[in-house]
N, C-alpha and C positions, 0 to 999 in steps of 0.2 A: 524616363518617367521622373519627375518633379518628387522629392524627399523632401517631407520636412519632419523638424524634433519635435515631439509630443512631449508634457510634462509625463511623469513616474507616473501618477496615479491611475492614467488612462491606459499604462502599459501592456494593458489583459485585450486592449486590440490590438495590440502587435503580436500577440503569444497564440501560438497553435492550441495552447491548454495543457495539462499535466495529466498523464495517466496516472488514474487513481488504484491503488494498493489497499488492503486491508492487511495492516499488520496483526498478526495473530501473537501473542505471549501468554504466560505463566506467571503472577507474582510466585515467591518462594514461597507463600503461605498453599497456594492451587491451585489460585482464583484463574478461571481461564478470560484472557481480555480481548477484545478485537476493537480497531478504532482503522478508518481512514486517513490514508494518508496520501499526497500529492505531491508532495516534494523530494522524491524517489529517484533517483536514478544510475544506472551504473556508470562506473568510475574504472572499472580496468576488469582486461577480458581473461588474463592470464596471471593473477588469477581470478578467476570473476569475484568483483566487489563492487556490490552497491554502495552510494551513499544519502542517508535518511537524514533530514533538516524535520527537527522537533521541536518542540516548547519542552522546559526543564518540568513544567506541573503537570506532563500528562502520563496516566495510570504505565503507558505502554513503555515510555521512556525508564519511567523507575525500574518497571519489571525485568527491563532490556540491561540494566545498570547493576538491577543482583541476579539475574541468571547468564547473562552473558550470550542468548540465543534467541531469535524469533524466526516468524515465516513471513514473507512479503507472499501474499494472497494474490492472485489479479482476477476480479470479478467482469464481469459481462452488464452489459447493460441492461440484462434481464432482470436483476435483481438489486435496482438502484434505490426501492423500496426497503430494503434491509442496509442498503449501506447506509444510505441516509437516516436509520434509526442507529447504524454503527459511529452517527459520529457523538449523539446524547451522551454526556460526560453522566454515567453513570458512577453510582460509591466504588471504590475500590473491591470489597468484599462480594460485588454483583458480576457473577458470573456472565457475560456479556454473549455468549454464546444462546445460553436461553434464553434473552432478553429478545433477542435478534429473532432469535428462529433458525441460525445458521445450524449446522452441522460439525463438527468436530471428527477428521479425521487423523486417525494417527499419523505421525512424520517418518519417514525415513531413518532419517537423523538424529532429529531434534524434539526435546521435549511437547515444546506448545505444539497443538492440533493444527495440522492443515483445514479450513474453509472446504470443504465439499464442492460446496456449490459455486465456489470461483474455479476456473479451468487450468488455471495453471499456480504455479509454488516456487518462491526460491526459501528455502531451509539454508540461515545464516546461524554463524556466531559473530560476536559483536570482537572485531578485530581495530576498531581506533575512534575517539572520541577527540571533537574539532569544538570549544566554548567560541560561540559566535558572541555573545553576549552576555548578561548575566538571566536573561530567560530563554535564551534560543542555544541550539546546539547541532552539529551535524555529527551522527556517527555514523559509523562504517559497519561493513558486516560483510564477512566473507561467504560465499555461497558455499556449503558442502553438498546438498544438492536440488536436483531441478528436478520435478515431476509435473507432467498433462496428463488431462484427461486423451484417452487414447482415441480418440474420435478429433481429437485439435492436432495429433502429432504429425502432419502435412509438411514436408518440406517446399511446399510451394507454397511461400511466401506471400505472394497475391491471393492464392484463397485463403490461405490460414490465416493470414489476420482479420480478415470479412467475418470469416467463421468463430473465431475465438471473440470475435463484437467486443473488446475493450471501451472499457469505461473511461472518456477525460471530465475533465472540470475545468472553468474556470471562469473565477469572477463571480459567484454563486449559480451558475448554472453545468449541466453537463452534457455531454455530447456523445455517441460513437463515432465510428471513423464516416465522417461527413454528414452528419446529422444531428438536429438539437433533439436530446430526449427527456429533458427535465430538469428542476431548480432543486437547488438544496432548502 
């Protein structure tokens, strides 16, 4: 088959898409935040660490900078209605949970509230911070732990990912696994 070089811009048809996250935090004042996020992925299994590409002006990133912990969410594409009001840069002081309509459930671990209605959770502390630039940044976060909803916990891989329906993105649209399901 015949290759040729696309410029950068067009690069979102070369890309599978990015599974989208809702990172869940706490400023230190209580305020509970949820914001979408795409640029998610892990970085090392032992010990599991993802790593999060942010902007320096967003609520989740400050929050992540004085408590040191969040949740990576992974929602379904059931509820791309609610993420997509999760990406409305609301005030800081607005609880984004009620905003949403999501659900707030206790963590394991970690302060901020697990997302309910996403089906699965990785509960981090913020273990290394990478300045890409002077508004971009990637940080790290160590997994302390991992919880499903117990109707996803399938160790067969071919259905559980079907079943767990992840959400991608890209290029302002989103997807499941092999299907267009809507625009941001």
């Amino acid at each position: 088959m015949k290759k040729i070089e696309i410029p950068f811009k067009d690069s979102p048809v070369a890309s599978p898409g990015v599974p989208v996250y809702l990172i869940s935090t706490i400023s230190k004042e209580g305020v509970k935040n949820i914001a979408p996020y795409g640029m998610v992925m892990p970085v090392s299994h032992h010990p599991l660490i993802y790593a999060v590409g942010s902007d320096k002006d967003r609520d989740t990133y400050k929050n992540i900078l004085e408590t040191k912990v969040f949740v990576l969410n992974v929602p379904s594409t059931a509820i791309l209605d609610k993420v997509n009001l999760s990406a409305v840069k609301f005030p800081a002081e607005i609880d984004e949970f009620e905003k949403t309509r999501l659900t707030p459930k206790p963590a394991f671990q970690v302060k901020p509230p697990l997302i309910d209605e996403c089906r699965s959770h990785f509960e981090c502390k913020l273990s290394g911070i990478y300045e890409v630039n002077k508004t971009r940044v990637i940080f790290l976060g160590e997994v302390l732990s991992v919880s499903i909803d117990r109707e996803f916990y399938i160790k067969d891989f071919a259905k559980q990912k079907g079943r767990l329906d992840p959400l991608f993105y890209v290029h302002g649209a989103y997807f499941g696994l092999g299907r267009y399901v809507g625009r941001r």
